[in-house]
C-alpha positions in Angstrom: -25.1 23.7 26.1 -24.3 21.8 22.8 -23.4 18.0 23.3 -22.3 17.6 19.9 -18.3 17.7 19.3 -16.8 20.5 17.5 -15.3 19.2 14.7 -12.4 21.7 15.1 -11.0 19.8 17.9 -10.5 16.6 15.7 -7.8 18.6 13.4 -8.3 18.9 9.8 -10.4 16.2 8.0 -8.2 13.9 6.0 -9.4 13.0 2.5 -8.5 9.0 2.0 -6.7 7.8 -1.2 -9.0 5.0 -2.3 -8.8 2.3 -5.4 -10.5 -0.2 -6.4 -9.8 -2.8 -9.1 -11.4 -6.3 -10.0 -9.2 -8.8 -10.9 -10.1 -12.4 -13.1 -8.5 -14.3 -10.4 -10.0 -15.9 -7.2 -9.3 -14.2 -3.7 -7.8 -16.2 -1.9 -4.9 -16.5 -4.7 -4.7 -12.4 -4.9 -4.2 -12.6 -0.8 -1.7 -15.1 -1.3 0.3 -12.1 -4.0 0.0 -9.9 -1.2 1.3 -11.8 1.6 3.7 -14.2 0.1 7.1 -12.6 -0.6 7.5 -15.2 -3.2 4.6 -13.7 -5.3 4.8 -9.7 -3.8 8.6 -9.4 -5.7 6.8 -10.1 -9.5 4.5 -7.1 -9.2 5.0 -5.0 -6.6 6.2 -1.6 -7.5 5.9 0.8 -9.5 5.6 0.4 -13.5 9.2 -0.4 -14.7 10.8 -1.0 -11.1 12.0 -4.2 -9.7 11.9 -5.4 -6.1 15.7 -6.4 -4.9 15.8 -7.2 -1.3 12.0 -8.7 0.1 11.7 -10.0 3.1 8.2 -10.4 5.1 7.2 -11.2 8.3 3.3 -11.4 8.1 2.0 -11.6 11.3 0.9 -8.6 13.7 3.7 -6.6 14.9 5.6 -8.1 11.7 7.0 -6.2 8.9 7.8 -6.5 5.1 11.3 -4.9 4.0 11.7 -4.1 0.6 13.9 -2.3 -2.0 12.9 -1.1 -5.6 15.0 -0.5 -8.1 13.7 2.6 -10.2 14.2 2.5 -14.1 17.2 5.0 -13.6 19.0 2.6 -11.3 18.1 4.9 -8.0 17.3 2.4 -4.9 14.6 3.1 -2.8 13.7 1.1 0.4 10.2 1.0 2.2 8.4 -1.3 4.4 4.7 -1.9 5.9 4.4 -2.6 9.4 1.4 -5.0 9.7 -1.3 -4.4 12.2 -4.3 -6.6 11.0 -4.3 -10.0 9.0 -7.6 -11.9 8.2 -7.2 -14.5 5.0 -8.4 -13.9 2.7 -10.6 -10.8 3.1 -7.9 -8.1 4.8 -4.8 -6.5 5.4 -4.0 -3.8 7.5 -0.8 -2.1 7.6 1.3 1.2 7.9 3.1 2.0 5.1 6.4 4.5 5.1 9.4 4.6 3.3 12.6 3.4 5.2 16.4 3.1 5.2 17.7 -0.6 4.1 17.7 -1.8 8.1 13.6 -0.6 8.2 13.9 2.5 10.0 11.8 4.8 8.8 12.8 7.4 6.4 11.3 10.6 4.8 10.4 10.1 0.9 13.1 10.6 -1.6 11.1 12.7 -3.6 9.7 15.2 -0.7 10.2 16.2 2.9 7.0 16.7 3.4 5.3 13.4 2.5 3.5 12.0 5.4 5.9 9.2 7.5 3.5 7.0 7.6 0.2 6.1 5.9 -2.6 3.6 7.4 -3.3 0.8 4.6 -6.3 -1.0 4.4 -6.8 -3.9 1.7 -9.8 -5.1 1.3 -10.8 -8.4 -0.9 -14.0 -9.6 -1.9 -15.1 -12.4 -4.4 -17.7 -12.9 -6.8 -17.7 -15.3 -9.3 -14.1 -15.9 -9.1 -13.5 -12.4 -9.7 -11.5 -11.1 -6.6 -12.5 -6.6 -6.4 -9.7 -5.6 -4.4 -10.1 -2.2 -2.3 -6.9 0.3 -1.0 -7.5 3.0 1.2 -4.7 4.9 2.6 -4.9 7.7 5.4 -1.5 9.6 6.8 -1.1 8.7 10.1 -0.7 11.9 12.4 0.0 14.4 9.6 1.3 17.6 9.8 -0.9 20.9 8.3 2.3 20.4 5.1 2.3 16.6 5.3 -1.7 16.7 4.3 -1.7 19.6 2.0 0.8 17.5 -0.3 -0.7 14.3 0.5 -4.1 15.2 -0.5 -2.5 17.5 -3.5 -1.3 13.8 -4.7 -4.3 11.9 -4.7 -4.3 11.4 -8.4 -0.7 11.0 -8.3 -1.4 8.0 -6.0 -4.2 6.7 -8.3 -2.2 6.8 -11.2 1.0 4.9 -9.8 -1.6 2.1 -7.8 -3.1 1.6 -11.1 0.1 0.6 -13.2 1.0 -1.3 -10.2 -2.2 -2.9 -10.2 -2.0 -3.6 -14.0 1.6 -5.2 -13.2 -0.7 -7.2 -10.6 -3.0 -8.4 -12.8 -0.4 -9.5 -15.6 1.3 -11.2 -13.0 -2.1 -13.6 -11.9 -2.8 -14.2 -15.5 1.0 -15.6 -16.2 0.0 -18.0 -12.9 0.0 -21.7 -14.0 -2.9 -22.5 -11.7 -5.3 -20.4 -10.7 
């Protein structure tokens, strides 16, 4: 009899969403735009949104409430539920769309978009350059939750990267760094 498991039992493999991105910035000071609300509210977002309401809690068990206002004046809410902090290397959290008292909500755009997604951030420095890694797995997906999830991989890419860009505009306009 085999030993080894049968795959089969594990559910469907889930592709991650992963991005990576190297910013002219030192790490410890591209934690700090993560984790301070003060900083997260400049560049968080998608390109042409602004964050409204931000509030964070950054500690285990803690969560960051936030509100975006899309370029058509639509609201959207969403938090991250944080399971893992370590300065200034990584952040761990679960990330989900909510309703503006942090209950979690289904996506405006699609029923079927996972509830939650596991976040990890990863930061690593090399010559005061800070190369910043995102990988993002649904959490518990249903068979329709990962079919569009994994159909919006590039989706994904293409929003973390203007996000990103807003990120990296927003280290450079930092007096010190």
């Amino acid at each position: 009899m085999s030993t080894t498991p049968n795959p089969s039992h594990f559910g469907p493999e889930i592709r991650d969403f992963v991005i990576t991105r190297t910013f002219d910035a030192p790490r410890e000071l591209v934690f700090s735009a993560w984790s301070d609300p003060n900083h997260l509210r400049h560049w968080w977002g998608p390109k042409g949104c602004t964050v409204g309401f931000c509030n964070m809690d950054l500690r285990p068990g803690g969560q960051l409430l936030y509100s975006l206002r899309m370029p058509d004046g639509q609201e959207m809410w969403g938090k991250f539920v944080y399971r893992e902090i370590l300065p200034p290397d990584r952040l761990v959290f679960v990330n989900s769309f909510s309703d503006p008292q942090g209950n979690t909500a289904r996506a405006p755009f699609s029923s079927k978009w996972p509830l939650e997604v596991l976040m990890t951030l990863t930061l690593g420095e090399q010559f005061n350059l800070t190369t910043l890694s995102l990988i993002g797995k649904p959490l518990n997906p249903t068979a329709d939750e990962l079919v569009l999830f994994e159909s919006m991989l590039t989706s994904l890419h293409e929003g973390f990267s203007g996000t990103f860009d807003q990120l990296a505009s927003y280290l450079k306009s930092l007096p010190t760094r």
